[in-house]
C-alpha positions in Angstrom: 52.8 52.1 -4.6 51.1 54.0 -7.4 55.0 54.0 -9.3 55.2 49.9 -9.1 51.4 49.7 -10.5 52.7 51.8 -13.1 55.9 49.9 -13.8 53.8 46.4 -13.7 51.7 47.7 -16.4 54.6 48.5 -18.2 56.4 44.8 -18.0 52.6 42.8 -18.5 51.8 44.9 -21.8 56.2 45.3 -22.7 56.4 41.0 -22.6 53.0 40.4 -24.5 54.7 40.8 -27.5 58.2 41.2 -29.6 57.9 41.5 -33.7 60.8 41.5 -35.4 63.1 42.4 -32.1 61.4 45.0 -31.7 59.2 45.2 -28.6 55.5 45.9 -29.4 52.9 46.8 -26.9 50.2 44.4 -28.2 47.8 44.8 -25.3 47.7 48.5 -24.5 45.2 49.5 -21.7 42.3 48.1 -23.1 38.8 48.7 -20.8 37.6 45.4 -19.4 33.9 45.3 -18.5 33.0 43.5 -15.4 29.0 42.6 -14.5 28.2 41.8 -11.2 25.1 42.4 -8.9 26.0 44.6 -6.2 24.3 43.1 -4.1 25.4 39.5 -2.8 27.7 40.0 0.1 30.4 39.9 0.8 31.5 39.2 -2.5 30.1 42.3 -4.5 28.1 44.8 -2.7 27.5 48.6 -2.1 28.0 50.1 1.3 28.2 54.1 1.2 28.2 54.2 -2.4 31.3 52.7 -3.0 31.3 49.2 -4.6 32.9 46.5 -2.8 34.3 42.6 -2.2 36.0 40.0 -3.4 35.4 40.1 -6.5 36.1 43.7 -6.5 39.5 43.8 -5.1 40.3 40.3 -7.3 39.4 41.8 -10.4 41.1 45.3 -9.8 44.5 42.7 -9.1 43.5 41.4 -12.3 44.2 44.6 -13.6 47.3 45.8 -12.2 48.8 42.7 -13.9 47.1 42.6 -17.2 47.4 46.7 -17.3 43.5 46.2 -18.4 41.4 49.7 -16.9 38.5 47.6 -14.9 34.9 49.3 -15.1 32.5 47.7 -13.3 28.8 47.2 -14.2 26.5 46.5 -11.9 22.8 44.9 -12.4 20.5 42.4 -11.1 22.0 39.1 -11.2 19.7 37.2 -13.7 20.2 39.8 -16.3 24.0 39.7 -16.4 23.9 36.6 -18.5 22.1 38.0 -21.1 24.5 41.3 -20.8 27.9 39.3 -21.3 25.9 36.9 -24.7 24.9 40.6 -25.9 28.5 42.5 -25.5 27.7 45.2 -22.9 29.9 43.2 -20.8 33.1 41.0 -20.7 32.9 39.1 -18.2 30.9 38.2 -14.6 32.2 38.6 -11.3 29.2 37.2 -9.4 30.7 33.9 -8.2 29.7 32.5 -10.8 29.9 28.5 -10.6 31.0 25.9 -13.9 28.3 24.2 -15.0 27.9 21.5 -18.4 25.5 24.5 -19.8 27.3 27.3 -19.2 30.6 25.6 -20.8 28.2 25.2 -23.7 28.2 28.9 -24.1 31.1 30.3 -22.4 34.8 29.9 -22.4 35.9 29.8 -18.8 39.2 30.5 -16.5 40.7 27.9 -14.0 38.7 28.6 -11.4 39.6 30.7 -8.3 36.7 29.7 -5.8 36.0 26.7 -4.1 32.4 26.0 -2.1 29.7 23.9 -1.5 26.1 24.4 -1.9 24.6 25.0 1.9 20.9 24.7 2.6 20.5 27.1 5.5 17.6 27.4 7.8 15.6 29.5 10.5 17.4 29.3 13.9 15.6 26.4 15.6 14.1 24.6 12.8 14.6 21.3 13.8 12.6 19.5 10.9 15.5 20.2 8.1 19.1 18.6 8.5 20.4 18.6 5.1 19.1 18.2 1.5 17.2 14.9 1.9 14.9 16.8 4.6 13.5 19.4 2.1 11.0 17.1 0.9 7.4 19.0 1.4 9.4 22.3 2.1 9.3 25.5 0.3 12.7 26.8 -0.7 14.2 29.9 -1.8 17.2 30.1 -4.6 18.2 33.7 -6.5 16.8 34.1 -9.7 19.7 33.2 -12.4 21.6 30.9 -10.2 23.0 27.7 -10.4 21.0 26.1 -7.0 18.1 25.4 -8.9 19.6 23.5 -10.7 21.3 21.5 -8.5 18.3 21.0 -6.1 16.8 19.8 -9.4 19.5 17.0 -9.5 18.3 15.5 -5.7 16.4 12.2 -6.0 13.6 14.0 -3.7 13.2 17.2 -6.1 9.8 16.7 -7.3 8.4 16.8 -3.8 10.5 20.4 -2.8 8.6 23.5 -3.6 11.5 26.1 -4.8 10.9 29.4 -5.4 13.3 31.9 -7.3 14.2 35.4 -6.0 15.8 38.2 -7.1 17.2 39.4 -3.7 16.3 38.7 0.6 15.8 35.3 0.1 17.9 35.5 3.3 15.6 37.7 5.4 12.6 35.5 4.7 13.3 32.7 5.7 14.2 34.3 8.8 10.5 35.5 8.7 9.3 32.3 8.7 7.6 33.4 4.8 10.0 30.4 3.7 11.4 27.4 5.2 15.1 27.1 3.6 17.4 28.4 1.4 20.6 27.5 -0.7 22.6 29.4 -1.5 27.3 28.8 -1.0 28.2 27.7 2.2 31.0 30.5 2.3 28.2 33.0 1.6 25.8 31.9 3.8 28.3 32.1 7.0 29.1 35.0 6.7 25.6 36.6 5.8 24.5 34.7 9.4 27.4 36.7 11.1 27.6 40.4 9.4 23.6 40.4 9.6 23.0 38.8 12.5 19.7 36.9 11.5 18.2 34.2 12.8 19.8 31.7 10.7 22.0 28.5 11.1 23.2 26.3 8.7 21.0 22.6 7.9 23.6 20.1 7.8 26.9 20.3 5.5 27.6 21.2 1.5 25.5 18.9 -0.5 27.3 19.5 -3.8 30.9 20.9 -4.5 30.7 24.6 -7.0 33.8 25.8 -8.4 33.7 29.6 -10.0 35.5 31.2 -12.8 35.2 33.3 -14.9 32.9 33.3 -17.9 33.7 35.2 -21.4 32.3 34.9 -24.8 33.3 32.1 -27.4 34.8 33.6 -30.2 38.2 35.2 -30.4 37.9 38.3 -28.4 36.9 36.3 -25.6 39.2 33.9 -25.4 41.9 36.2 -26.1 40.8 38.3 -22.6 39.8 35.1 -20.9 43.8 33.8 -21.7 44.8 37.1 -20.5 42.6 37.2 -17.1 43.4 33.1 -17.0 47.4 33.9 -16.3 46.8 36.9 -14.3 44.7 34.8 -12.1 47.3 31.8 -12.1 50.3 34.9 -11.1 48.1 36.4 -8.2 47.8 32.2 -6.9 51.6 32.2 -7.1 52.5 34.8 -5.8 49.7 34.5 -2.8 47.6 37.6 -3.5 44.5 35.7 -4.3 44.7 34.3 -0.5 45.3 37.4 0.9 42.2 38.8 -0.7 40.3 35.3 0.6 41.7 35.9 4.2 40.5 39.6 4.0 36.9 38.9 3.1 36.6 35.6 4.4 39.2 34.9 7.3 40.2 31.5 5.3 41.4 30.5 1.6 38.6 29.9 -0.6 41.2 29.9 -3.5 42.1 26.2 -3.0 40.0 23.0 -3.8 
């Protein structure tokens, strides 16, 4: 195993480039810096002090193609924005969905998620079956995330009380502290099962989110965005990326 890693370095960084006839490694192991937050299962998260997910084992396939050494950097989730527009970081693995303002400031890849935004409830409420019924309700969204957003977009959004967290947003609504939350659909079914709260989903996906990944605009970033962007489009061919979905997920989340 560890000699074909080695000999797929070899070809990725071998075919990047040929000047002259002679072959020039243009791309040598450069160190791509991943953010993500640890900490939103089960596509980043810590368990014995080793970091893993989705994400994680996507973006160390990312590597094996690209020959790219992958360090991960791990932060709260609303901060990794600002990390990536600074430099500290590359790019984000968070499942992080395409919006008009992100494009405004990011080049993305194709994306390699597909989901739905869930609102999910206590077990029992019977007062919330979708979206429409959050009117009067308080609901919870993670700080930095696109699901305010989109629960801005509903015609009923004045009247919904939503409150930003940076983490459990899960765990109290279960309390009973708030009444719903949003969050992916994927996500949300499989933090019901591996935690086993007190939760069931309201309704289905009010809004479709596709995720890529985000890099800076200028020529750096695009360069490793291109670069990430075919690896991503190889591990699709040649079905990696659904092994990886069917690992974490028990179904392909790589297909719209």
């Amino acid at each position: 195993m560890a000699n074909l890693r080695r000999w797929k370095r070899t070809v990725a960084a071998l075919s990047l480039s040929m000047v002259g006839g002679v072959l020039s490694v243009a791309a040598q192991a450069d160190t791509l810096r991943v953010g993500m937050s640890g900490g939103y299962f089960p596509f980043t998260f810590v368990e014995q002090d080793e970091l893993k997910g989705f994400e994680v084992d996507v973006m160390n396939a990312v590597g094996e193609i690209t020959g790219d050494d992958i360090e991960f950097v791990t932060a709260s989730f609303s901060g990794l924005a600002g990390m990536l527009e600074s430099g500290r970081i590359d790019t984000i693995a968070n499942q992080i969905t395409i919006t008009p303002e992100r494009e405004a400031k990011y080049v993305f890849t194709s994306p390699y998620v597909y989901d739905g935004a869930q609102v999910v409830v206590k077990a029992g409420n019977d007062t919330i079956h979708g979206v429409e019924d959050l009117s009067g309700k308080s609901v919870a969204v993670n700080l930095g995330s696109n699901y305010e957003q989109l629960l801005r977009e509903q015609p009923n959004t004045d009247e919904i009380d939503i409150r930003t967290y940076e983490s459990n947003i899960e765990q109290d609504v279960a309390l009973g502290r708030v009444e719903a939350f949003v969050m992916d659909r994927v996500s949300a079914t499989q933090v019901i099962k591996e935690k086993g709260l007190p939760l069931e989903l309201a309704g289905q996906p009010f809004s479709t989110i596709e995720n890529a990944l985000p890099f800076r605009d200028d020529e750096a970033g695009r360069e490793q965005r291109d670069r990430v962007d075919a690896a991503l489009a190889e591990l699709r061919e040649n079905g990696e990326l659904r092994e990886i979905s069917e690992k974490w997920f028990n179904s392909d989340i790589t297909q719209p």
